[in-house]
C-alpha positions in Angstrom: -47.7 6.8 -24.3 -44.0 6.0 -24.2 -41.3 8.6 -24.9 -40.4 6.7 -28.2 -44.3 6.9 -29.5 -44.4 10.7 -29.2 -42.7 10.8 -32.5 -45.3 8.5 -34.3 -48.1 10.5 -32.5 -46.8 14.1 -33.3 -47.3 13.0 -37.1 -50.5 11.8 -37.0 -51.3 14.8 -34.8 -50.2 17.3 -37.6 -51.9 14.9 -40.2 -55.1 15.5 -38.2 -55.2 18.6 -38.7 -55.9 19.3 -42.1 -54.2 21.8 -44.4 -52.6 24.4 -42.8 -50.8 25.8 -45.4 -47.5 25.2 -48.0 -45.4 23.9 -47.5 -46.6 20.4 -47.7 -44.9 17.5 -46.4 -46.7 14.0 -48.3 -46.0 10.6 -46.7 -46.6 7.3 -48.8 -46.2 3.9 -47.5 -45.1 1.4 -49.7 -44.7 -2.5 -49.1 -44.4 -5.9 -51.0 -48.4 -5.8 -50.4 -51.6 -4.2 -49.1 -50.5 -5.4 -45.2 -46.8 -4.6 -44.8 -45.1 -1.5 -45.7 -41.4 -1.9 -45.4 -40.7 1.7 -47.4 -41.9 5.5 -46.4 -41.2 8.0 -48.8 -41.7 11.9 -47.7 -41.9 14.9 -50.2 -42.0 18.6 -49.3 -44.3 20.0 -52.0 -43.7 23.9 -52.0 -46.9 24.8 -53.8 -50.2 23.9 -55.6 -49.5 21.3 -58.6 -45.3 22.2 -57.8 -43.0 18.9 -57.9 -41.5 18.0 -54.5 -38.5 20.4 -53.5 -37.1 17.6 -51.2 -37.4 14.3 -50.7 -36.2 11.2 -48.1 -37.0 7.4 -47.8 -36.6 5.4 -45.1 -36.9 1.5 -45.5 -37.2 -1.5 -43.0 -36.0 -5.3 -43.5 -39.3 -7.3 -43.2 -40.6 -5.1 -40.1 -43.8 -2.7 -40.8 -42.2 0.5 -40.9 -45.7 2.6 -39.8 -45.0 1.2 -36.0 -41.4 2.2 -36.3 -40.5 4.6 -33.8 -36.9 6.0 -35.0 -38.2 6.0 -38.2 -40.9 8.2 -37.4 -38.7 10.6 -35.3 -36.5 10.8 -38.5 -39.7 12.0 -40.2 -40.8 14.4 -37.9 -37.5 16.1 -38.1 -37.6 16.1 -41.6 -41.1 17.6 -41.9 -39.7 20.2 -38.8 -36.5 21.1 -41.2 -38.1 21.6 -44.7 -40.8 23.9 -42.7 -44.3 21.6 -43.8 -47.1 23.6 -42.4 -49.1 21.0 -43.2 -48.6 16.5 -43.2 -50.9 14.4 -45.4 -50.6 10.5 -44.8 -51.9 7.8 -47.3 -54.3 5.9 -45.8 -53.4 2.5 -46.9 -50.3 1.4 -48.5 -50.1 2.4 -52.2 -47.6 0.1 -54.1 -44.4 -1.7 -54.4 -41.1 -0.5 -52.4 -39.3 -1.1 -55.1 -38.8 1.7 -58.1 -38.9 1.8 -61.6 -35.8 1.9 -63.9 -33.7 1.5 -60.5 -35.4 -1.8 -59.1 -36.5 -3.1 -62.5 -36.8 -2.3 -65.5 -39.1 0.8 -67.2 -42.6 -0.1 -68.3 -42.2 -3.9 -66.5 -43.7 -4.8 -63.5 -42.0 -5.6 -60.4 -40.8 -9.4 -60.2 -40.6 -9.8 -56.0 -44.2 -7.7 -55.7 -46.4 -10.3 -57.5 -49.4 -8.8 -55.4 -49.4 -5.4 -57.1 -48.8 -6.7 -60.4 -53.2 -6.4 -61.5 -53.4 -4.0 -59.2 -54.8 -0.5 -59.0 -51.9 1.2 -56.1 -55.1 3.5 -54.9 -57.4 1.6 -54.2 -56.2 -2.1 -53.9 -58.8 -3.4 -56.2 -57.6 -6.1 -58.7 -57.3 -4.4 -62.6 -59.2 -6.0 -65.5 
């Protein structure tokens, strides 16, 4: 391991380690589709069914943002300065980068994602 992986492996190490308490820190992955994520969003969630008292993105131009180094430092020291006990990590990437009302507009479906447009963001499956 290389000093610039420790970052990546310190979050998957917390992540393995199950709930340890609130506060949470959630990381979601987020990409144009179900192989590159060019978007990581983190929430702090303070509490059972609570919205997220903080939140941070972090977005790359075309590179997968899971192997990105400095991006996962950034993280870590996010998670380390909202106080997360505990780090949950989506296993797959679960939808478009790009948001809602900001991106595009409300109840329309993203126009540069065409692969998410029948899709289900959990599971990947095609919608019918």
């Amino acid at each position: 391991m290389t000093l610039r992986e420790r970052h990546t492996k310190a979050l998957r190490k917390k992540a393995n380690r199950g709930f340890s308490g609130y506060p949470v820190a959630t990381v979601a992955y987020y990409g144009p589709d179900d192989k590159l994520a060019t978007k990581v969003a983190v929430g702090i969630v303070a509490g059972d069914d609570q919205d997220p008292i903080a939140m941070a993105r972090w977005f790359s131009d075309g590179a997968d943002i899971r192997r990105d180094h400095e991006v996962n430092e950034k993280i870590m020291l996010f998670v380390r300065e909202q106080g997360a006990k505990s780090v949950v990590i989506a296993d797959r990437i679960i939808g478009c980068p790009h948001e809602e009302r900001i991106d595009y507009p409300e109840g329309e479906k993203c126009p540069r994602c065409p692969f998410w447009t029948h899709r289900d963001r959990w599971s990947g499956e095609i919608k019918h």
